[in-house]
C-alpha positions in Angstrom: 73.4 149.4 70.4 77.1 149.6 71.7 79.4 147.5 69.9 81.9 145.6 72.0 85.2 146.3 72.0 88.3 144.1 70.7 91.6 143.9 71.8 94.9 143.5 70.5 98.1 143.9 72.3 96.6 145.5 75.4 94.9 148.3 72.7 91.3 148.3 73.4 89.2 149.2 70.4 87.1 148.8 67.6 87.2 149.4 64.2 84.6 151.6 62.2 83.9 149.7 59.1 82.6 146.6 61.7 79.8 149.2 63.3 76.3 149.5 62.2 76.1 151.4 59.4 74.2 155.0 60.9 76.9 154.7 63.7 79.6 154.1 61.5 78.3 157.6 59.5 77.6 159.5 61.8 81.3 159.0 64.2 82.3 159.9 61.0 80.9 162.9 60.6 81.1 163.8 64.5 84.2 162.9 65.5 87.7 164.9 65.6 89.6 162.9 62.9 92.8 162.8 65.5 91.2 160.1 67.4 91.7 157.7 64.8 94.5 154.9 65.0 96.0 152.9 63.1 97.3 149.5 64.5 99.9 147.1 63.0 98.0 143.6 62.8 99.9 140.3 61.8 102.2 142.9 59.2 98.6 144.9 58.2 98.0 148.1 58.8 94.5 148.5 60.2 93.9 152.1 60.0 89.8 152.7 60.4 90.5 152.5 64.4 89.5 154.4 67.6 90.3 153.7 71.0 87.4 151.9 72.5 87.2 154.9 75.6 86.8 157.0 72.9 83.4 155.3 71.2 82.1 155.0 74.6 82.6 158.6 75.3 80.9 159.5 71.8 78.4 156.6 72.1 77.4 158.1 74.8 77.1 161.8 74.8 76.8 162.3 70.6 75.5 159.1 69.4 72.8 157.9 72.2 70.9 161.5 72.7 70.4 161.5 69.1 69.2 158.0 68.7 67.0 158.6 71.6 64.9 162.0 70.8 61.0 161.3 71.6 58.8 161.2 68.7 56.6 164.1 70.7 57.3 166.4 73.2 54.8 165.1 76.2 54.3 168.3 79.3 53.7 167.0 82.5 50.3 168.0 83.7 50.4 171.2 86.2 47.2 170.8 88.9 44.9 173.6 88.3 44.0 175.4 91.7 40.8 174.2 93.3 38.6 177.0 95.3 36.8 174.8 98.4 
């Protein structure tokens, strides 16, 4: 499930130690380490950011299809040719 975003000084994001554990491993492991930010929160450094845009976008094209693979491949049917 997609975690909702938080926002902080117009910065939309969220913050990978408060997603779900096998998505929290996983952007981990997937992700270009460049997207992370850090953002300066009432004098703390929150460092374990990524821009919201940015989760979608993996979310949606690394995290989802993986999450989603059928447990069997299912063929459609082809119609056999009938003689009349």
């Amino acid at each position: 499930m997609k975690v909702s975003s938080k926002i902080f000084k117009g910065i939309e994001y969220v913050q990978l130690n408060q997603l779900p554990v096998d998505q929290r491993d996983t952007i981990l492991e997937t992700i270009n380490q460049k997207v992370l930010i850090k953002i300066l929160i009432d004098g703390k450094i929150v460092s374990d950011c990524i821009q919201y845009r940015d989760y979608e976008i993996w979310f949606d094209n690394i995290y989802r299809p993986q999450a989603a693979q059928p447990s069997e491949l299912v063929l459609p049917k082809k119609s056999l040719p009938v003689d009349i």
